[in-house]
N, CA, C and O atoms as a MOPAC input file, in Angstrom:
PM7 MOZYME 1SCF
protein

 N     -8.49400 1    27.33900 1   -20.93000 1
 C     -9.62900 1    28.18500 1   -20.67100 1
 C     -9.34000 1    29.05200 1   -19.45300 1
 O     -9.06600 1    28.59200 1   -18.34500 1
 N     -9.40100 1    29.98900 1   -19.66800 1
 C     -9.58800 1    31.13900 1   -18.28100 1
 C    -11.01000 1    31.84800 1   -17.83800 1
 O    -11.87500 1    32.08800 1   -18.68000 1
 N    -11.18500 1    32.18100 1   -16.35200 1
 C    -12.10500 1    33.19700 1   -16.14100 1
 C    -11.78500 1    34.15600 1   -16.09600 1
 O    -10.60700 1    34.34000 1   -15.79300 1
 N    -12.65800 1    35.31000 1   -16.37300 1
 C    -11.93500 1    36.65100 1   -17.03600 1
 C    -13.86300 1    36.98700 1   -16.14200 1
 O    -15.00500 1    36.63100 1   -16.43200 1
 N    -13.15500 1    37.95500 1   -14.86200 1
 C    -14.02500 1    38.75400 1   -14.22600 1
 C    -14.91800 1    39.71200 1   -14.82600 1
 O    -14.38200 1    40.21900 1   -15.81100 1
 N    -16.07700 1    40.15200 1   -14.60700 1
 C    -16.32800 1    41.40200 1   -15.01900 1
 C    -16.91900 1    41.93800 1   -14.09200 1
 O    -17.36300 1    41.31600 1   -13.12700 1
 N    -17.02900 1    43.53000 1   -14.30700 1
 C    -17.04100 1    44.56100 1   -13.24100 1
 C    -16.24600 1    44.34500 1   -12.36900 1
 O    -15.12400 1    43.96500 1   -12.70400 1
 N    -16.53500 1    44.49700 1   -11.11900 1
 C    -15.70900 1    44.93300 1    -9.72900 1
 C    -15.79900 1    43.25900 1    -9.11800 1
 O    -16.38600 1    43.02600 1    -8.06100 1
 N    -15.24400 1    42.33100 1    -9.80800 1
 C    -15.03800 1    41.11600 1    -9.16700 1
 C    -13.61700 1    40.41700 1    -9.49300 1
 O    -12.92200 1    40.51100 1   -10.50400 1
 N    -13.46800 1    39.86900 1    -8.60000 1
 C    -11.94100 1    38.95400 1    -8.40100 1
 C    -11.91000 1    37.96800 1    -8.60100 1
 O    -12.69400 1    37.52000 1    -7.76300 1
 N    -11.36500 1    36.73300 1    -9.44400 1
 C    -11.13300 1    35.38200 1    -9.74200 1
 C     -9.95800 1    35.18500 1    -8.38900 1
 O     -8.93300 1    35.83500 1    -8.18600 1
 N    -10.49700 1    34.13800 1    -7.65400 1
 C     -9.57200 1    33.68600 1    -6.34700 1
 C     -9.42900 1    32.29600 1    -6.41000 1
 O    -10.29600 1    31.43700 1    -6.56900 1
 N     -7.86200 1    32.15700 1    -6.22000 1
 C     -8.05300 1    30.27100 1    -5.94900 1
 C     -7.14900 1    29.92900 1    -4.88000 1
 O     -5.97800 1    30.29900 1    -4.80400 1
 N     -7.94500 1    28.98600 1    -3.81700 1
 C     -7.66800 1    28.60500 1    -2.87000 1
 C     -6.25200 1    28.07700 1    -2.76800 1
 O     -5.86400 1    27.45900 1    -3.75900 1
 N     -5.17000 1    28.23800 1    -1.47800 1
 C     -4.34800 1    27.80900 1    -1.03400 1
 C     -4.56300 1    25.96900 1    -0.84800 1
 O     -5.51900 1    25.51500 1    -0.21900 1
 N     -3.64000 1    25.19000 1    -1.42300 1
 C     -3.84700 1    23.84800 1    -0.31400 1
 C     -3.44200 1    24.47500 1     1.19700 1
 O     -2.66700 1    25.32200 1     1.64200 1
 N     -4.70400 1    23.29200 1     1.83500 1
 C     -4.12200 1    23.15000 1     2.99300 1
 C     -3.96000 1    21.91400 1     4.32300 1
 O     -4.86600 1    21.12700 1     4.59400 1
 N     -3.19900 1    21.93900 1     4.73300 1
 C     -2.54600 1    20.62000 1     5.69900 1
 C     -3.50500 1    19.71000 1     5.53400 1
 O     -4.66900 1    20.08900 1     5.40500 1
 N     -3.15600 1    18.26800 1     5.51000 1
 C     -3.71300 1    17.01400 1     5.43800 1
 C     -3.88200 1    16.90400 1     7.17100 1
 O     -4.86000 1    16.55500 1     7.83100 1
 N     -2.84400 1    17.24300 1     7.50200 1
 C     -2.93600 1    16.36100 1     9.04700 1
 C     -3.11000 1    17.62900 1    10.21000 1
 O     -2.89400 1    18.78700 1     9.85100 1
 N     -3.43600 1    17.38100 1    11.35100 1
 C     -3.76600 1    18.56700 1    12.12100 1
 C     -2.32800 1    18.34700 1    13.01600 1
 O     -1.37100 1    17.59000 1    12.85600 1
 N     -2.57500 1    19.14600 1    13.80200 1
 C     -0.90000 1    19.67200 1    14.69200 1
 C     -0.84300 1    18.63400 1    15.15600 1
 O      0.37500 1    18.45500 1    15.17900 1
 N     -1.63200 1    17.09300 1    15.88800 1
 C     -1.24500 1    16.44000 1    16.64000 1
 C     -0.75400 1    14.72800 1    14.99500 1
 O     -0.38600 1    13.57700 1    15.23100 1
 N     -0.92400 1    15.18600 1    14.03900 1
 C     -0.46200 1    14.23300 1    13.19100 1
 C     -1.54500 1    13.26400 1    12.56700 1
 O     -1.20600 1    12.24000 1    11.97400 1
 N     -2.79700 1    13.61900 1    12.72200 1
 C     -3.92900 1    13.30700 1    11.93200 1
 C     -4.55200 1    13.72900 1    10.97200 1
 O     -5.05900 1    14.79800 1    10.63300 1
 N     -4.40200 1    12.34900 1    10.42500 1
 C     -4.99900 1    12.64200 1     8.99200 1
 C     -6.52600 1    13.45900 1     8.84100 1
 O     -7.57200 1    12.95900 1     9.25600 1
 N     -6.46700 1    14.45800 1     8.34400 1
 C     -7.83700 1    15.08300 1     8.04100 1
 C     -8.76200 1    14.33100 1     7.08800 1
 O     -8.03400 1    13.88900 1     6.19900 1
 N     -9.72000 1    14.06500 1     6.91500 1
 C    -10.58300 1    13.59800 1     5.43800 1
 C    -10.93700 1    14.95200 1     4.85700 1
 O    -10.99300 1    15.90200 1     5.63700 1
 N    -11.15900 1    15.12200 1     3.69000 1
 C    -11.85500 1    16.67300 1     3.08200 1
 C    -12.88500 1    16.91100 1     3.54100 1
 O    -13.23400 1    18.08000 1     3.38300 1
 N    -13.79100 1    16.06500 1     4.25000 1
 C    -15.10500 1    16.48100 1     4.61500 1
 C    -14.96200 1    17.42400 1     6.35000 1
 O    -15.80700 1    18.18800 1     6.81700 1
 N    -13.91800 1    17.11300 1     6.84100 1
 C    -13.48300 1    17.67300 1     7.77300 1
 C    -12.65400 1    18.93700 1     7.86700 1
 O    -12.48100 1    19.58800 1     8.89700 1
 N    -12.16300 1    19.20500 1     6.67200 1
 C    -11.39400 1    21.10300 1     6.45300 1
 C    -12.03600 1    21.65800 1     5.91600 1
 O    -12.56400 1    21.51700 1     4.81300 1
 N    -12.09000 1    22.89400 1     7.18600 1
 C    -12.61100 1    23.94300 1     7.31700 1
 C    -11.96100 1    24.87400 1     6.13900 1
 O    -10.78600 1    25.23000 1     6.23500 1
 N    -12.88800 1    25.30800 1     4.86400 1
 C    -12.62000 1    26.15500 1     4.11800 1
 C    -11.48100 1    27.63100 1     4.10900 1
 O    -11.77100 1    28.71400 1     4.61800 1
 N    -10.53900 1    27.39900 1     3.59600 1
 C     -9.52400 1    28.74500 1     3.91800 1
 C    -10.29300 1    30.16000 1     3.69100 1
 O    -11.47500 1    30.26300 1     3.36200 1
 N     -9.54200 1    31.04700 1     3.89200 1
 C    -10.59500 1    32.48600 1     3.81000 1
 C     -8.89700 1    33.01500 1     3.43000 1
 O     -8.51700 1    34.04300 1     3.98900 1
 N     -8.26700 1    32.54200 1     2.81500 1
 C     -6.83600 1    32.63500 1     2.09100 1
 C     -6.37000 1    32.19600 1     0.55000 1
 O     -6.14100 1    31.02900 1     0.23200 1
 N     -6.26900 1    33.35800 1    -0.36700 1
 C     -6.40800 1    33.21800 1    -1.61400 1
 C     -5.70000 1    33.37900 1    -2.46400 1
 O     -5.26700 1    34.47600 1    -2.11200 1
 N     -4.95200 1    33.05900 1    -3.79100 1
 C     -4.08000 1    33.79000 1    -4.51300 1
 C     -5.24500 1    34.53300 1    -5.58600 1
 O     -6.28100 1    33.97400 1    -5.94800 1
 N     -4.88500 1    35.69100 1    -5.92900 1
 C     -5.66100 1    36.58200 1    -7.18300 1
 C     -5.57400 1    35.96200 1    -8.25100 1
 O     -4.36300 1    35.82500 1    -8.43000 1
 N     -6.27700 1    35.36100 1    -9.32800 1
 C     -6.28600 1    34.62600 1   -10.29900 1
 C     -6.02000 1    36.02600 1   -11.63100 1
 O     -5.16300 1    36.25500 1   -12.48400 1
 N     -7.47800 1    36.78400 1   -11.10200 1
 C     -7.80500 1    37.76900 1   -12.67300 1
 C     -8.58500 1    38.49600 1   -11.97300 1
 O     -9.22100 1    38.11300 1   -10.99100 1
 N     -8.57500 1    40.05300 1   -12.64100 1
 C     -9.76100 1    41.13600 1   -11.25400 1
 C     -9.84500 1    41.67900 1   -12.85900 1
 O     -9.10300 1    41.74200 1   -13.83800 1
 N    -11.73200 1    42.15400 1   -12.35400 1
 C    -12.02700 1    42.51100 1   -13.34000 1
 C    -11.94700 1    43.78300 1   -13.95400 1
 O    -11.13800 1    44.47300 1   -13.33300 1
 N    -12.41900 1    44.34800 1   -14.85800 1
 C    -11.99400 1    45.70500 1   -15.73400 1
 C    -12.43100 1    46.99600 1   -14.14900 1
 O    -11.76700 1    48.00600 1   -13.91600 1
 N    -13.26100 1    46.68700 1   -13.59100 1
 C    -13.73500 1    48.26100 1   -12.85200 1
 C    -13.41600 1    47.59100 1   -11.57000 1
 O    -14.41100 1    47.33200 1   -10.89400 1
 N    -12.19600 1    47.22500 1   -11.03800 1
 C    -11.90900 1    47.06600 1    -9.74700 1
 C    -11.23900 1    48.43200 1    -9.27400 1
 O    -10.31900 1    48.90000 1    -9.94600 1
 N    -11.56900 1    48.90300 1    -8.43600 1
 C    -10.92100 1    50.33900 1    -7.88100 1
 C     -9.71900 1    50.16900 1    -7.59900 1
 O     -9.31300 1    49.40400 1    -6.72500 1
 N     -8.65900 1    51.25400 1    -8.71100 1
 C     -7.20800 1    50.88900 1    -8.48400 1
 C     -7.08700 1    51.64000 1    -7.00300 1
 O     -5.91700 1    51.99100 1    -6.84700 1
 N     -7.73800 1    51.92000 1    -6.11600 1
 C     -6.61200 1    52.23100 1    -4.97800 1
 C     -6.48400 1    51.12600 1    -4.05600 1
 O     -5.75300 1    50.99800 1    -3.07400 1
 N     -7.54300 1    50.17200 1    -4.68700 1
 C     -7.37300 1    48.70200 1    -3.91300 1
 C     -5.34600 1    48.39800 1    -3.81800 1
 O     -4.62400 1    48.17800 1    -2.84500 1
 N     -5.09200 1    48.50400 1    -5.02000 1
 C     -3.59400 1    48.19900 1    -5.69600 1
 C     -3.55000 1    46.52600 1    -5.60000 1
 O     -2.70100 1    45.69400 1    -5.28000 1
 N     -4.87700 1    46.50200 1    -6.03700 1
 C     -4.64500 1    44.49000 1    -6.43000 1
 C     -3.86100 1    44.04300 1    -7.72600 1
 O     -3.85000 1    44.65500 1    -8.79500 1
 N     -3.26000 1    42.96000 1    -7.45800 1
 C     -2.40700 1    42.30900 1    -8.79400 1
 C     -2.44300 1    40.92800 1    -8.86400 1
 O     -2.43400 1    40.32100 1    -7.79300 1
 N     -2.49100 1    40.14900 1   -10.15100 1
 C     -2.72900 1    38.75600 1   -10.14500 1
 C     -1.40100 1    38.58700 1    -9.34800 1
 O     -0.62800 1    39.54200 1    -9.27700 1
 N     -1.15800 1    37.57200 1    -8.83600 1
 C     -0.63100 1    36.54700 1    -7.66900 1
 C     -0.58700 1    37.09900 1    -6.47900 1
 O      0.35300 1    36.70500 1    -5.78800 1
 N     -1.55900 1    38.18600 1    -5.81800 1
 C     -1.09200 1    38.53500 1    -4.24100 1
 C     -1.77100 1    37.34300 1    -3.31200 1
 O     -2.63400 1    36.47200 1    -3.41900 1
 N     -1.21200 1    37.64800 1    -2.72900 1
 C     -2.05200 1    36.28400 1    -1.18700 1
 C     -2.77900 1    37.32200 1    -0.87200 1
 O     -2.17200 1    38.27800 1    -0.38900 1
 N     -4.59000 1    37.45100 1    -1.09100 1
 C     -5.38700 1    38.14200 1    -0.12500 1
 C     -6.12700 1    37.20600 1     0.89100 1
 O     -6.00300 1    35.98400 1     0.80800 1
 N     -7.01400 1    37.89500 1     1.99400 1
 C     -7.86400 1    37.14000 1     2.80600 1
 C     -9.41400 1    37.80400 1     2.79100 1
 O     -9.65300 1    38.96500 1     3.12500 1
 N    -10.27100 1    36.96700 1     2.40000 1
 C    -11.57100 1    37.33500 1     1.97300 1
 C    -12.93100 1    36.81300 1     2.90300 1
 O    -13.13200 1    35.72100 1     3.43300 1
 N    -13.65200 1    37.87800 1     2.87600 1
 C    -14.87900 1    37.53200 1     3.73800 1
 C    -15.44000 1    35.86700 1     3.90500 1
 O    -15.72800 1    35.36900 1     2.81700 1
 N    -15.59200 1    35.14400 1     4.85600 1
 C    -16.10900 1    33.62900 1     5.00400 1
 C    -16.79000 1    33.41700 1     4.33400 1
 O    -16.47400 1    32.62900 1     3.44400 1
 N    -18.45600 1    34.12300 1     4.35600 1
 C    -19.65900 1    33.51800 1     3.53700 1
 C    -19.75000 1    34.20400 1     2.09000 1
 O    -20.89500 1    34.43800 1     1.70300 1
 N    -18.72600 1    34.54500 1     1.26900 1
 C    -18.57300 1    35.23600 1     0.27400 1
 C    -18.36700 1    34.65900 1    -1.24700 1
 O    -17.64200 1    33.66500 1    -1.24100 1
 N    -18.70200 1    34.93700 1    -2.18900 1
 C    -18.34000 1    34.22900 1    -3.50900 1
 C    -19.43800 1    33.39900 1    -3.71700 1
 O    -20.44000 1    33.09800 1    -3.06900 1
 N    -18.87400 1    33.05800 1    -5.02100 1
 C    -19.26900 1    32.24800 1    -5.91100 1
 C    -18.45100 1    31.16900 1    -6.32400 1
 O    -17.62400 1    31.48500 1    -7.17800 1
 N    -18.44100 1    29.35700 1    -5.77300 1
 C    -17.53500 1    28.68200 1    -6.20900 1
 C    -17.69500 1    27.95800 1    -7.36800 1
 O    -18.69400 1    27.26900 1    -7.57400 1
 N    -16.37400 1    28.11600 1    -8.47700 1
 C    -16.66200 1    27.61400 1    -9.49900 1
 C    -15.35700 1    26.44900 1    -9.64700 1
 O    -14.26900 1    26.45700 1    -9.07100 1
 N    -15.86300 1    25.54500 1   -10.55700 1
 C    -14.86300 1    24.22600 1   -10.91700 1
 C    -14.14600 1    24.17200 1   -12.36700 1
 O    -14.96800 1    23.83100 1   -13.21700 1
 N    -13.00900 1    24.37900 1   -12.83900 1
 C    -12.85700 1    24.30300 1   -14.15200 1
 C    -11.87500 1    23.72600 1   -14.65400 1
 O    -10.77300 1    23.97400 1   -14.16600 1
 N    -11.96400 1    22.90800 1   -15.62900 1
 C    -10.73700 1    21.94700 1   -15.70400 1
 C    -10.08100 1    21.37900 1   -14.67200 1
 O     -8.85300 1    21.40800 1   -14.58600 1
 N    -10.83300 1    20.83200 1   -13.83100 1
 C    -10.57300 1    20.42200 1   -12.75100 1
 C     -9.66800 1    21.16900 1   -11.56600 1
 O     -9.23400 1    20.76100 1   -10.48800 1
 N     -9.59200 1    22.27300 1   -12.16100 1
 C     -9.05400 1    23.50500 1   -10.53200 1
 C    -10.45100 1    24.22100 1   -10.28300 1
 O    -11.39100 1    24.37000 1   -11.06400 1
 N    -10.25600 1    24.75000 1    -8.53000 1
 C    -11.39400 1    25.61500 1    -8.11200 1
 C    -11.10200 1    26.87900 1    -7.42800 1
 O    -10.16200 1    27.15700 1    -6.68300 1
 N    -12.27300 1    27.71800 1    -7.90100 1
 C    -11.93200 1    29.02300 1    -8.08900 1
 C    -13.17600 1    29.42600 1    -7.28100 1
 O    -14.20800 1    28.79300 1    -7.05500 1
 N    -12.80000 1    30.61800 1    -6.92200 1
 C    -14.15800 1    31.71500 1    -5.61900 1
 C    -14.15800 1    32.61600 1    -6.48200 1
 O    -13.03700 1    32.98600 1    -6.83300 1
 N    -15.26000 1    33.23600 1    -7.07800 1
 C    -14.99200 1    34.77300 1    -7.60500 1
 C    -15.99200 1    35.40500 1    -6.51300 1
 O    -17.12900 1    35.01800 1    -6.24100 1
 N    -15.32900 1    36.39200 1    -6.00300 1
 C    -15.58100 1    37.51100 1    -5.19700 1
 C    -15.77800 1    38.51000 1    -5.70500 1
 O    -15.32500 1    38.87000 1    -6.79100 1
 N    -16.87700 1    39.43300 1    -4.59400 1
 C    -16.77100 1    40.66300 1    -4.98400 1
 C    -15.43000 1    41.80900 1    -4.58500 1
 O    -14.55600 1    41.33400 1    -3.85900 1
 N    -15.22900 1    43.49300 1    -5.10400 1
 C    -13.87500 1    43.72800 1    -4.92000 1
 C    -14.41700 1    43.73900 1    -3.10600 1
 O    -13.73000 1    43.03000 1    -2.37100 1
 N    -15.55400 1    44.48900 1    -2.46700 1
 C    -15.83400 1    44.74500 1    -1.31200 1
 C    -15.41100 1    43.09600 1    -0.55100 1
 O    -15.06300 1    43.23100 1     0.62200 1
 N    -15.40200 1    41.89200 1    -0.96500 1
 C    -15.34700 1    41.34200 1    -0.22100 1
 C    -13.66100 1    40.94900 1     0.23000 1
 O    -13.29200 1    40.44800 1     1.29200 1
 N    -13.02300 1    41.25700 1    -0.65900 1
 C    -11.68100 1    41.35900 1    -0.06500 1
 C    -10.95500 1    41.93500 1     1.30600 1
 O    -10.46000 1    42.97900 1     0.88200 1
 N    -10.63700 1    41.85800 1     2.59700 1
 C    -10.55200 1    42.19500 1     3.36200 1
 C     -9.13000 1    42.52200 1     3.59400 1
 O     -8.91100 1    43.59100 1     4.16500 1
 N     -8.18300 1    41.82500 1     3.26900 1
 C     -6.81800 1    42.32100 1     2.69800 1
 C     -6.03500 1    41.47400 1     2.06400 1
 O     -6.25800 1    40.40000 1     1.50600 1
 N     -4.59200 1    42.43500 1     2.31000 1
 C     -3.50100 1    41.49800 1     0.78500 1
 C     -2.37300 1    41.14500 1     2.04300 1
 O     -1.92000 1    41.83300 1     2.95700 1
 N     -2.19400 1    39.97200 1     1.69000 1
 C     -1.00100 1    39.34100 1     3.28800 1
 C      0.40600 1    39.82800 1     2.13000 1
 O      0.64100 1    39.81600 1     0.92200 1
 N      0.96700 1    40.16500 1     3.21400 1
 C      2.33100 1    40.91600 1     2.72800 1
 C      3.68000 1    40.04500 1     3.43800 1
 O      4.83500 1    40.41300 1     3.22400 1

C-alpha cells in the first residue's frame, strides 16, 4: 500500500534517530525529541516545480507541521509544500 499525496502536499518519513545521547544513555522513546528531518516519500500532483523536490531528498520541515500517519507499521508526516523549509544537500 502507498500514500499518494494530493494537491500541494508531501508524504515524509522520519529519519531514525540515536538511542543514546552523547554522554552514552540510553534514551526511552518517550524522551526523543521529534526530528524536523525527513526523506520525501511521494509529493503530490500540484507541488510547484521550482521547489525541484524529488522522492528520496533529505528535507527539513516546519516543527508544529503535518499530519502523522501509521501504515503497515511505518510512519509518515504528510506536509504541506509551504511547510518544507529546505532540501539538506
Amino acid at each position: 500500500m502507498q500514500l499518494r499525496p494530493l494537491g500541494k502536499r508531501v508524504v515524509l518519513q522520519h529519519q531514525e534517530i540515536e538511542k543514546e545521547n552523547a554522554f552514552g544513555i540510553v534514551l526511552p522513546d518517550s524522551a526523543k525529541e521529534k526530528t524536523k528531518e525527513a526523506i520525501v516519500i511521494s509529493i503530490g500532483p500540484e507541488v510547484d516545480e521550482g521547489l525541484n523536490l524529488k522522492e528520496g531528498d533529505k528535507v527539513i520541515y516546519s516543527q508544529y507541521s503535518g499530519t502523522d500517519v501509521k501504515l503497515e507499521e511505518e510512519e509518515y508526516v504528510i506536509v504541506s509544500q509551504d511547510d518544507i523549509v529546505a532540501v539538506v544537500q
